[in-house]
C-alpha positions in Angstrom: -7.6 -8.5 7.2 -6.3 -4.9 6.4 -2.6 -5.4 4.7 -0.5 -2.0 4.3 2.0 -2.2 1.0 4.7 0.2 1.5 5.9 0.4 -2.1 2.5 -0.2 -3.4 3.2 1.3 -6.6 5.8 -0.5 -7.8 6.0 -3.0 -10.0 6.8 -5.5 -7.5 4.0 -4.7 -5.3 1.5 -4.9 -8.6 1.6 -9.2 -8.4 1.6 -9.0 -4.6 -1.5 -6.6 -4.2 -3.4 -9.1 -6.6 -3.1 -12.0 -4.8 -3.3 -10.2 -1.4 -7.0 -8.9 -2.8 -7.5 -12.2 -4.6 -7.3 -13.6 -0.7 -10.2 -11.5 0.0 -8.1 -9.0 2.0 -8.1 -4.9 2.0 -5.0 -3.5 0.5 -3.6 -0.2 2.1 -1.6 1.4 -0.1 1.6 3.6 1.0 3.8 5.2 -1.9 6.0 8.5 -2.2 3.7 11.6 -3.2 5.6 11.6 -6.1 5.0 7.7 -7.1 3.3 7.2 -10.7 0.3 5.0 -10.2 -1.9 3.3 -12.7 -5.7 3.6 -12.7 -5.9 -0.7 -13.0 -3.6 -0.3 -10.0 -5.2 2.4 -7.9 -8.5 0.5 -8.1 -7.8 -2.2 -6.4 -6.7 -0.5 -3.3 -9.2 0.4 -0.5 -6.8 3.1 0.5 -3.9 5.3 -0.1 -1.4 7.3 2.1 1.3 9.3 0.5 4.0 9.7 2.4 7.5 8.4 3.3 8.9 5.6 5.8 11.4 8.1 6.5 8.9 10.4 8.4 7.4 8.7 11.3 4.1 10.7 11.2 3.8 9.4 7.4 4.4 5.8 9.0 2.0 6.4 11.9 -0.7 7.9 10.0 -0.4 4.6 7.1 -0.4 2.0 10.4 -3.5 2.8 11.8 -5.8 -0.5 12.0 -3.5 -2.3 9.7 -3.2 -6.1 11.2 -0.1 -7.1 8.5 2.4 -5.0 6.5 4.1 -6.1 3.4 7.5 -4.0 2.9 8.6 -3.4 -0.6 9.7 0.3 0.1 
């Protein structure tokens, strides 16, 4: 299953994301351009959109083939 994280470089999302790729899943990752992200962190996402929920391009382009979204934005 392909799981978008909006928020996915927060600290929250860092436990969620684990367990989501400890499942077996893909992780999607969606954060602000500006977001600060860790190289531990960045690895263990298949993919990353930078964007904002705010812009519905951003949103549409970070939806694409996603079957679940986790919402910590």
């Amino acid at each position: 299953m392909r799981v978008l994280v909006t928020g996915a470089f927060g600290w929250t999302a860092a436990a969620i994301v684990k367990a989501v790729k400890h499942a077996g899943h893909k992780v999607v990752a969606f954060d602000l351009p500006t977001a600060v992200c860790s190289d531990e962190m960045r690895a263990l996402f298949d993919k990353v959109v930078l964007g904002t929920i705010a812009v519905f391009a951003d949103v549409y382009c970070a939806t694409q083939s996603i079957d679940a979204i986790i919402h910590l934005a």
